[in-house]
C-alpha positions in Angstrom: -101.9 -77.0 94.8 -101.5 -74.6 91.9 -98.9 -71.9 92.1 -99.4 -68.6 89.6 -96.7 -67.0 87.8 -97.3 -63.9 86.3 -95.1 -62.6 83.6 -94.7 -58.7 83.3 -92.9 -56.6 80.4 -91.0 -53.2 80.7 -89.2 -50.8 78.7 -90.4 -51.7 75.2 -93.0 -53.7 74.0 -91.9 -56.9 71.6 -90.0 -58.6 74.2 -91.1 -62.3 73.9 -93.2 -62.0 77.1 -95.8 -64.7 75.3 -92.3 -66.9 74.2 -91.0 -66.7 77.3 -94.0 -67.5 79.5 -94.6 -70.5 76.5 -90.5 -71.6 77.0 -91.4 -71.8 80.7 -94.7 -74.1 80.3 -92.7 -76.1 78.2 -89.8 -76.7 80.8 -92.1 -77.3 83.4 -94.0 -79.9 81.3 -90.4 -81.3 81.1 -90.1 -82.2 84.4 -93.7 -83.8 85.0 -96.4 -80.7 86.1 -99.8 -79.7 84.0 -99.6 -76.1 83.4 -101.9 -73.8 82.1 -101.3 -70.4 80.1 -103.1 -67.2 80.4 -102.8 -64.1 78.3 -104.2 -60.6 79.9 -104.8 -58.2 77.6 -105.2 -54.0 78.4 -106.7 -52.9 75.3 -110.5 -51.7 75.2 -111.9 -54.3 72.1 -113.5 -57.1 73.5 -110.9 -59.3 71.4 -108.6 -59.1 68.5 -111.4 -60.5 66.2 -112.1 -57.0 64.6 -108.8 -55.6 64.9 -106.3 -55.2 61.7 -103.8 -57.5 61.4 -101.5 -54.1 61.2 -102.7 -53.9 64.6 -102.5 -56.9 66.3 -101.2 -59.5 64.1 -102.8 -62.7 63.6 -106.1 -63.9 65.7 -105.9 -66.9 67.1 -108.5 -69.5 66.9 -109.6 -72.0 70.0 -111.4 -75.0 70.1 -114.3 -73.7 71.3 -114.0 -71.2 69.2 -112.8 -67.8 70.7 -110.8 -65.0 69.1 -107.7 -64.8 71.0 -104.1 -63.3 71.0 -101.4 -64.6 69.3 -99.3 -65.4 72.0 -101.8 -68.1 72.7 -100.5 -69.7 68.8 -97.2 -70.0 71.2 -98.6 -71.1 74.3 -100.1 -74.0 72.3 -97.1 -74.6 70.1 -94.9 -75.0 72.8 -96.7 -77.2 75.4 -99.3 -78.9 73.1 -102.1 -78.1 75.6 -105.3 -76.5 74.0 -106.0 -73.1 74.7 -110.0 -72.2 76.4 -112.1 -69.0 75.7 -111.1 -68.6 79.8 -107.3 -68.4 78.8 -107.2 -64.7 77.2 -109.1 -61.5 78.2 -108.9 -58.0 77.4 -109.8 -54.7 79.1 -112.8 -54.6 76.7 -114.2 -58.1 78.1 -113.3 -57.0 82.2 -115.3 -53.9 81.9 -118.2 -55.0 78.9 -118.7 -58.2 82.1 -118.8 -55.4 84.9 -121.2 -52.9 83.5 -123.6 -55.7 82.5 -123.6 -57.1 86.0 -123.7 -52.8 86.8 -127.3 -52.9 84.8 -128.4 -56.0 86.2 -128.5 -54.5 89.8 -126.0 -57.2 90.8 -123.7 -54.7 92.8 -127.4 -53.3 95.0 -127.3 -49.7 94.3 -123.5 -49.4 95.0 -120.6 -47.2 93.2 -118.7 -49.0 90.8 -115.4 -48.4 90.9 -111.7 -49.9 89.3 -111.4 -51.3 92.6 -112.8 -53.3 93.6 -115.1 -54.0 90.7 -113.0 -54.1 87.9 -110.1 -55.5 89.8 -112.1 -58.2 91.5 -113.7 -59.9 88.0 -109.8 -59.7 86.9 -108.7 -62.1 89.7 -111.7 -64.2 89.2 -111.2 -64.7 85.7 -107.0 -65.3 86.5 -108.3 -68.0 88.9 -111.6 -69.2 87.5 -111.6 -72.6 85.2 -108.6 -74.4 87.1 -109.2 -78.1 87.8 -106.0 -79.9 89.1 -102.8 -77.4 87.5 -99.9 -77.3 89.1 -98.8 -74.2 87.7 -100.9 -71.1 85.7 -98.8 -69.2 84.0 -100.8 -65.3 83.1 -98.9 -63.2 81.1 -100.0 -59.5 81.3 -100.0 -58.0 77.8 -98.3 -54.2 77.1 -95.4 -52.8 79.1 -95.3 -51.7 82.8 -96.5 -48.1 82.9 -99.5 -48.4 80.3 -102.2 -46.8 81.9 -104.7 -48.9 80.5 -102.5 -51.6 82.2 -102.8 -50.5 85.8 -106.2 -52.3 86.8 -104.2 -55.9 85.7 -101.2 -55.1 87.6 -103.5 -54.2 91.0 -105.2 -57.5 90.6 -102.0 -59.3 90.5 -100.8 -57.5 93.7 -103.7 -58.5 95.3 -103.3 -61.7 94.7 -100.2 -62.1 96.1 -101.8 -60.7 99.0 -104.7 -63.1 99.2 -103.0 -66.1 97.7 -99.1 -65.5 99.7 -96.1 -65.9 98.4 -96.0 -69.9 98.0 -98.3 -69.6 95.8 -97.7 -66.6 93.7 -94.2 -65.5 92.0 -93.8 -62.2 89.7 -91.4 -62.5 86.3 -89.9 -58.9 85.0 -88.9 -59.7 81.4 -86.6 -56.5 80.5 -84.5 -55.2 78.0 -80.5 -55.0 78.6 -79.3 -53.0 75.6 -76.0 -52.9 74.1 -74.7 -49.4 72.8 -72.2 -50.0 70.3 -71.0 -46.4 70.9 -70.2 -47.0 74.2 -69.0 -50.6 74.0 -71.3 -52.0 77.2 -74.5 -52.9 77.9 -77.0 -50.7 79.9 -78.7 -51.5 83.1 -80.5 -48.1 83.4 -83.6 -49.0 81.3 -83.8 -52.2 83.5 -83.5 -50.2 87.0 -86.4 -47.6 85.9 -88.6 -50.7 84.8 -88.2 -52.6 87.9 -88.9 -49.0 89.7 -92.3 -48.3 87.8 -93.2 -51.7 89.1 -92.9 -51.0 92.4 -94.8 -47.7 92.5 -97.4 -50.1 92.3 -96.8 -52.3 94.5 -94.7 -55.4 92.9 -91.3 -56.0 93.7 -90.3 -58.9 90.8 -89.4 -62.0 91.9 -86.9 -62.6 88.8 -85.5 -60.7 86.0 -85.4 -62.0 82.7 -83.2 -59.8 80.9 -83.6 -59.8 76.9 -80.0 -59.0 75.6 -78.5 -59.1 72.4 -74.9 -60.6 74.5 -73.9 -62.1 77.0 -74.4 -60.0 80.8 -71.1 -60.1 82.6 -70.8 -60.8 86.1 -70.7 -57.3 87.0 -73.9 -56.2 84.8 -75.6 -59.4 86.9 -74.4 -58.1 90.2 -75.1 -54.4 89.5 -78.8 -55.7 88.7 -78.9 -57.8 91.7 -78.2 -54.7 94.0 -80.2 -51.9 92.2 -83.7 -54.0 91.0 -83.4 -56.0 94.8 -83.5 -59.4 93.3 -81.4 -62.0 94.2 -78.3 -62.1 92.0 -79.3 -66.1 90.6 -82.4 -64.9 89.5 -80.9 -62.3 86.7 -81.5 -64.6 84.2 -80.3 -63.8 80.1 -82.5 -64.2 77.7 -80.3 -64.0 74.6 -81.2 -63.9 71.0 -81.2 -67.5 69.2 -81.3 -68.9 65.8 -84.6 -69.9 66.4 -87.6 -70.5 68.8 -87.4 -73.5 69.2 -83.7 -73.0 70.9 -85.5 -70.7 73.5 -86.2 -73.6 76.3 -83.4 -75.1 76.0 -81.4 -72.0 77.0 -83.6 -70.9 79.3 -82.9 -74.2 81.0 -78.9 -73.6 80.6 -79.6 -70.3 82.3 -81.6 -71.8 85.6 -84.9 -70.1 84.6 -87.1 -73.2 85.3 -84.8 -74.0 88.6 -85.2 -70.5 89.9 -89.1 -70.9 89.5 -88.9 -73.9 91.6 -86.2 -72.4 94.3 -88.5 -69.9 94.5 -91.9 -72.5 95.3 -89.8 -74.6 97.7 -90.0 -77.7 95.2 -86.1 -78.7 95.8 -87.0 -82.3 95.2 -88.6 -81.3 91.6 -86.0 -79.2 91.0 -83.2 -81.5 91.1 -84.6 -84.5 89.3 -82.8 -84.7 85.8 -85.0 -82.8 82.8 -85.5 -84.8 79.0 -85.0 -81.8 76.6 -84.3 -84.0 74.2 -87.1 -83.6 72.0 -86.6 -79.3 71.8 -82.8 -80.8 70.9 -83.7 -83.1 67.9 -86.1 -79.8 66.8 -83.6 -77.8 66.9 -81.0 -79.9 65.0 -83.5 -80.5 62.4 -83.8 -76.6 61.8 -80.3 -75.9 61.9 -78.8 -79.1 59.8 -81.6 -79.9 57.1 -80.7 -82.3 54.0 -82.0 -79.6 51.3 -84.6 -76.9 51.0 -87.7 -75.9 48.9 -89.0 -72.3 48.3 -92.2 -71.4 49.3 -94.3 -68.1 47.5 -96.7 -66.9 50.0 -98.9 -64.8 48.1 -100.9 -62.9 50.7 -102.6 -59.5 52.0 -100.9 -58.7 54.7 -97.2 -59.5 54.0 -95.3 -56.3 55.7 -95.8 -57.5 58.9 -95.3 -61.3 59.2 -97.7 -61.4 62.7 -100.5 -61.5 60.7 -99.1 -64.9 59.7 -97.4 -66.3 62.8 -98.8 -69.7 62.6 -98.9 -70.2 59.1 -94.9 -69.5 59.2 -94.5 -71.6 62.6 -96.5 -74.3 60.5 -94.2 -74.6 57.3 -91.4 -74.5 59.6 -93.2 -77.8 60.9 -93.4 -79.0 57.5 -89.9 -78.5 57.4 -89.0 -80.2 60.0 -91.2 -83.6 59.2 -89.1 -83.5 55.8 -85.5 -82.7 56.9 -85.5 -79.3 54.5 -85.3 -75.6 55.2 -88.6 -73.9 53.8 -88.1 -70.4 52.6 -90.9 -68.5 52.1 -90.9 -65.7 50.0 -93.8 -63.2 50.7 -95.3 -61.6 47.9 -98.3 -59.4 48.2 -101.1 -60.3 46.0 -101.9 -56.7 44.7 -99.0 -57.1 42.7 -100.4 -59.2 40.0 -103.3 -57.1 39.4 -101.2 -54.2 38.4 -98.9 -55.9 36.0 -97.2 -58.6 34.6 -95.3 -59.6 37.9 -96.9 -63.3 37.6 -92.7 -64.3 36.7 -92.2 -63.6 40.4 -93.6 -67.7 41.0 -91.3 -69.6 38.3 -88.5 -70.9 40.7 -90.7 -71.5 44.1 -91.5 -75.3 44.4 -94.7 -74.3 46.1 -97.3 -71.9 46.1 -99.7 -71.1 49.5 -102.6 -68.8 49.6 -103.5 -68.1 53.4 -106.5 -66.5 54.7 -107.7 -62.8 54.4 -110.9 -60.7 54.4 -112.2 -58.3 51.9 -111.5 -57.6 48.0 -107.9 -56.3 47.8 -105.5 -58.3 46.3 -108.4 -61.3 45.3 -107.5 -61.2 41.2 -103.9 -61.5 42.2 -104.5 -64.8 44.5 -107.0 -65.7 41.4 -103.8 -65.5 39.5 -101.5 -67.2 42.1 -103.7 -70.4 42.0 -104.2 -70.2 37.6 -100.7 -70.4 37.4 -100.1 -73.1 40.2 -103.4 -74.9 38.3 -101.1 -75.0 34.8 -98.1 -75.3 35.6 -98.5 -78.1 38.0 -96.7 -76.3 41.0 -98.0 -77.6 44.4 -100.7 -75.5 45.3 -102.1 -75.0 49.3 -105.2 -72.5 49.7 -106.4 -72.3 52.9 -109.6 -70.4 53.6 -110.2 -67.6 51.5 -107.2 -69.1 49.4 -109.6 -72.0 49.2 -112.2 -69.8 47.8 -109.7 -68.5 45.5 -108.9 -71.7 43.6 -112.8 -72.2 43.2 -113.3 -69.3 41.6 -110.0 -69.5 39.2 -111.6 -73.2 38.5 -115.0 -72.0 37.7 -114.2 -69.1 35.4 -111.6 -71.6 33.7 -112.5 -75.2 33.8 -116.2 -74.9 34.3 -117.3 -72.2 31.6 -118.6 -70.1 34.4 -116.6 -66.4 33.9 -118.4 -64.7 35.8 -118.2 -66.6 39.1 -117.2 -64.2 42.2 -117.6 -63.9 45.7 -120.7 -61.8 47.6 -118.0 -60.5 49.5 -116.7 -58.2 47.3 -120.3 -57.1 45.9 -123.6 -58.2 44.1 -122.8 -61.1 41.6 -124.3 -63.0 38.7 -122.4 -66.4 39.8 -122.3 -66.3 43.3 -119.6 -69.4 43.8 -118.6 -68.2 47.1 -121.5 -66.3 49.3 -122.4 -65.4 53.3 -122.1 -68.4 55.2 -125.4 -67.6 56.8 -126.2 -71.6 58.6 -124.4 -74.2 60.2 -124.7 -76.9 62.8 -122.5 -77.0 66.2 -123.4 -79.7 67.7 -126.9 -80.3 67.9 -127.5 -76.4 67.5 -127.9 -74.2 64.5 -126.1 -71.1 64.3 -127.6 -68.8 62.1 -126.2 -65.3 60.8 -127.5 -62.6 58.6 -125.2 -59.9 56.4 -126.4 -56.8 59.0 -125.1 -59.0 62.2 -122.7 -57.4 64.2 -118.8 -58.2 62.8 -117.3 -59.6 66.3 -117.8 -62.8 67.0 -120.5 -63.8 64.6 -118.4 -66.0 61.9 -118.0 -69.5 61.8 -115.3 -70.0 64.7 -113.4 -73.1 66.2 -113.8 -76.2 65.9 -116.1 -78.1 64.1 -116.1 -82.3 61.9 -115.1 -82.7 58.2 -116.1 -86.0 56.9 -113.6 -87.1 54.1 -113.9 -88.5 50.8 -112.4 -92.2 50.7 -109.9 -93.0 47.9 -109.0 -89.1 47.9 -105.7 -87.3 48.4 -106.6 -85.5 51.7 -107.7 -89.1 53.2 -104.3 -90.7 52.0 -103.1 -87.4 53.7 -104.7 -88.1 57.0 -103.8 -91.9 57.1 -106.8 -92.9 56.2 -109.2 -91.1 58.7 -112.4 -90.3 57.5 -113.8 -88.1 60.4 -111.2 -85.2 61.1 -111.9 -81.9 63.1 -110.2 -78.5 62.2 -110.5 -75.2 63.3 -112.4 -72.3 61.6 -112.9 -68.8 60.8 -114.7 -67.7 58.3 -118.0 -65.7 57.3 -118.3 -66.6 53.8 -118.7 -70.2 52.1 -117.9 -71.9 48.9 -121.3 -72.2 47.2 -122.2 -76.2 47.6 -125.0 -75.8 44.7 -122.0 -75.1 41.9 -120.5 -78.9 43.1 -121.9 -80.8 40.6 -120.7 -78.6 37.1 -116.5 -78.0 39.3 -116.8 -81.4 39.8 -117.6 -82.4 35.9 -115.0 -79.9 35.3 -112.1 -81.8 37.5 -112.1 -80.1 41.0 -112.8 -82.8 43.7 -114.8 -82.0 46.9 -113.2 -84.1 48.6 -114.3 -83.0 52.8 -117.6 -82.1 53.2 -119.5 -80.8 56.4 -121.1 -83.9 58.1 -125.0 -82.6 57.0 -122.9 -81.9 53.7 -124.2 -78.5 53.0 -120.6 -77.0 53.2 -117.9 -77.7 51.6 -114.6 -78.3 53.5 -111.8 -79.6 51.0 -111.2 -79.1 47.2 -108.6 -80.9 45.3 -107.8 -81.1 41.8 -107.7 -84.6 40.1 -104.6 -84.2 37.4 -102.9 -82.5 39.2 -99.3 -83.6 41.3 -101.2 -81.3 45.0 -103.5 -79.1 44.3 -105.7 -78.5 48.0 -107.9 -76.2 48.8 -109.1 -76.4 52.6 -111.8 -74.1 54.2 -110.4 -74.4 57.4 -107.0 -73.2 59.1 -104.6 -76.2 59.6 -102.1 -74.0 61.0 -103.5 -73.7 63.9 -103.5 -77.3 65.1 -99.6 -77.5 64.2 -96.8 -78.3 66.5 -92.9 -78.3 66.5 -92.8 -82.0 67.9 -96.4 -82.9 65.4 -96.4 -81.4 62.4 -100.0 -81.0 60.8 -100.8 -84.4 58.1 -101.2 -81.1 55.7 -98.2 -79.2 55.7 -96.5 -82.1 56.1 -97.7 -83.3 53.0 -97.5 -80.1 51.1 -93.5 -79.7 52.1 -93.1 -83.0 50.7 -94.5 -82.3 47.5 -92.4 -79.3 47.0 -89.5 -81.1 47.7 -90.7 -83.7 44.5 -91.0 -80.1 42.4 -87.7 -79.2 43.7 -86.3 -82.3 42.4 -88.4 -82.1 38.9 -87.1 -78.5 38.5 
């Protein structure tokens, strides 16, 4: 039987619904059930693929390819299961659904309304694509009161009604706040939230309470009476050192035993939980042997969404080398404007993540020159990639004025609009004038590696990888033969190899350029082969330095 949790948010927004609802997959996995997590999103877009990262922070690539939320990074992170295009939906994708199936005729000449039309394809996408789960998890996204929110929160009280209460349980996740002025926490913000809930209809089940320390007794109790939950299920969430700390307190504080008090499953409930893995995480974050510094040189580096799994995956990197990565963020603009190129001299590594457009491109052009000369370990992933093939055309292969199409007509077009590729037995073919959502090269698709090369020694010897993509534009394959002469390998190549995958620089201690984002695939308890490997060789430069 599967059982759905749904995991509300009220009084601000930044709460940790999507940690939370991750921390609770995980401690279920614990204790032997498949789960599955969902992320509901209000917002109009169809998905976060043309939204700013200013906006939404990173998007987060699937398997099969779909342009999700970034609570979904966590969700997989956290309990290692693969997220589905059926796993996150917005506002955009409920109504763009109903008002297609509106001028198909489907609904015979009737009024479409938010209920039960727009309600109804909600629940069927919350329960559509389940084989044999014993738990769904759906987080809704926004705070309670969001207008745009209401249609999600009447589908999940229909549910209840349809589903009943065995199968169906409702999580609050709150803010407690401390006022220093006053010298006591606040219960107010709580009581209103938990109010606005039930004007429509949802009386929470449990309150997770995010708090900054600990909720006396009478805070609990006062709670307890006021929000009519039951005084065990006032759950603290408070702050930790990091993430990876959050199931294991969550545990301490009965979160995952209150689920299953609340589903009847007392024999599940008391057999004895292995956290032992989140433990040896955790020690490894807060006791490392050394550290290495990291320059991120980057686009989008005042909000540090925009690279939540790029972080999460150095962290990895970290941990599969016993050293604290610090990662200094420098935006990429600044090199264009002056001589700020000093700001790299004591970092032991240098990583160029992904991005769109022109801004900041000399600057990562720069980032990757100096990394090239001065032997500093070098990681460009995606447009990064693209980056380091320019910087090694205009200076290794006598070709100055290699650029990109992206940023305009060009005489040396070494990076140009990815316009065919193979999925499968298909080809997908796109055109500059396409549409912008949804029509790059996304998810998951083979890389066949070069044997004898770095990246192959890097992947224990595997020659067939897959990674995950997202990308519209494409290192130029027809310039391989004069960056190859020059001394830049191509070392992963698309199977039909017509696209090039992996660059790597032969005299050099790691210089990698990958087309792909490795991030993605990375995981607290399995580190990706490439970060892994990259940490690694900054600790070497940390020693050499």
């Amino acid at each position: 039987m599967t059982r759905y949790v749904f995991i509300t948010g009220g009084v601000v927004s930044s709460l940790g619904k999507g940690l939370s609802s991750a921390a609770l997959g995980a401690l279920l996995q614990a204790r032997g059930f498949k789960v599955r997590l969902r992320k509901l999103d209000p917002y109009l877009n169809v998905d976060p693929g043309t939204m700013s990262p200013y906006q939404h922070g990173e998007v987060y690539v699937t398997d099969d390819g779909a342009e999700t939320d970034l609570d979904l990074g966590h969700y997989e992170r956290f309990t290692g299961v693969s997220a589905r295009n059926s796993d996150n939906v917005t506002t955009g994708r409920i109504y763009s659904t109903v008002i297609t199936r509106e001028r198909r005729g489907d609904y015979l000449g009737g009024t479409v309304q938010v209920i039960p039309h727009v309600t109804d394809a909600i629940k069927q996408f919350v329960t559509s694509d389940i084989t044999d789960e014993d738990f769904v998890l759906c987080e809704i996204g926004g705070t309670v009161g969001d207008i745009e929110g209401l249609p999600f929160l009447e589908a999940i009280r229909q549910l209840r009604n349809e589903l009943g209460r065995e199968k169906t349980m409702y999580v609050h996740v709150t803010l407690v706040p401390f006022l220093g002025a006053a010298g006591e926490l606040k219960t107010k913000p709580t009581q209103h939230s938990v109010k606005e809930l039930l004007s429509v209809g949802i009386q929470p089940d449990l309150l997770l309470c995010r708090c900054e320390r600990e909720i006396a007794a009478d805070a609990r109790r006062k709670l307890a009476l006021f929000c009519n939950v039951q005084e065990s299920r006032i759950i603290p969430a408070e702050d930790v050192e990091t993430i990876y700390e959050v199931p294991i307190t969550y545990h301490e504080q009965g979160f995952d035993i209150e689920v299953l008090n609340h589903f009847d499953l007392t024999e599940e409930r008391d057999r004895e939980v292995d956290l032992s893995r989140w433990r040896d995480i955790v020690h490894s974050i807060l006791n490392p042997e050394g550290e290495v510094n990291i320059a991120i040189v980057g686009k989008y580096t005042n909000l540090m969404d925009a690279y939540k799994s790029l972080s999460e995956a150095l962290t990895h990197g970290g941990i599969a080398n016993n050293v604290r990565v610090n990662t200094r963020w420098i935006e990429a603009e600044i090199f264009e404007q002056e001589d700020h190129i000093h700001e790299l001299e004591n970092c032991h590594g240098i990583l160029v993540p992904g991005g769109f457009g022109e801004r900041g491109a000399e600057g990562k052009i720069q980032a990757a020159e100096f990394a090239r000369r001065r032997k500093v370990p070098y990681f460009g992933i995606c447009f990064g990639m693209q980056m380091a093939v320019i910087e090694a055309a205009r200076n290794l292969a006598g070709i100055p004025e290699a650029n990109s199409t992206e940023f305009g007509p060009c005489k040396e077009p070494v990076v140009g609009l990815l316009t065919e590729w193979t999925r499968g037995n298909t080809v997908e073919q796109r055109g500059k004038d396409d549409e912008l959502g949804g029509t790059m090269r996304l998810g998951s698709y083979p890389c066949h590696v070069e044997p004898g090369s770095r990246i192959a020694e890097i992947f224990g010897g595997e020659l067939e990888i897959n990674e995950r993509h997202r990308h519209r534009y494409e290192v130029n394959v027809n310039y391989r033969q004069k960056l190859e002469d020059a001394g830049l390998q191509f070392s992963g190549l698309s199977p039909d190899k017509r696209l090039p995958e992996i660059i790597e620089l032969r005299d050099h201690p790691w210089y990698i350029g990958v087309q792909f984002h490795p991030e993605l695939k990375s995981r607290p308890f399995a580190p990706h082969p490439i970060f892994k490997s990259f940490i690694e060789a900054a600790v070497d430069q940390a020693r050499l330095v």
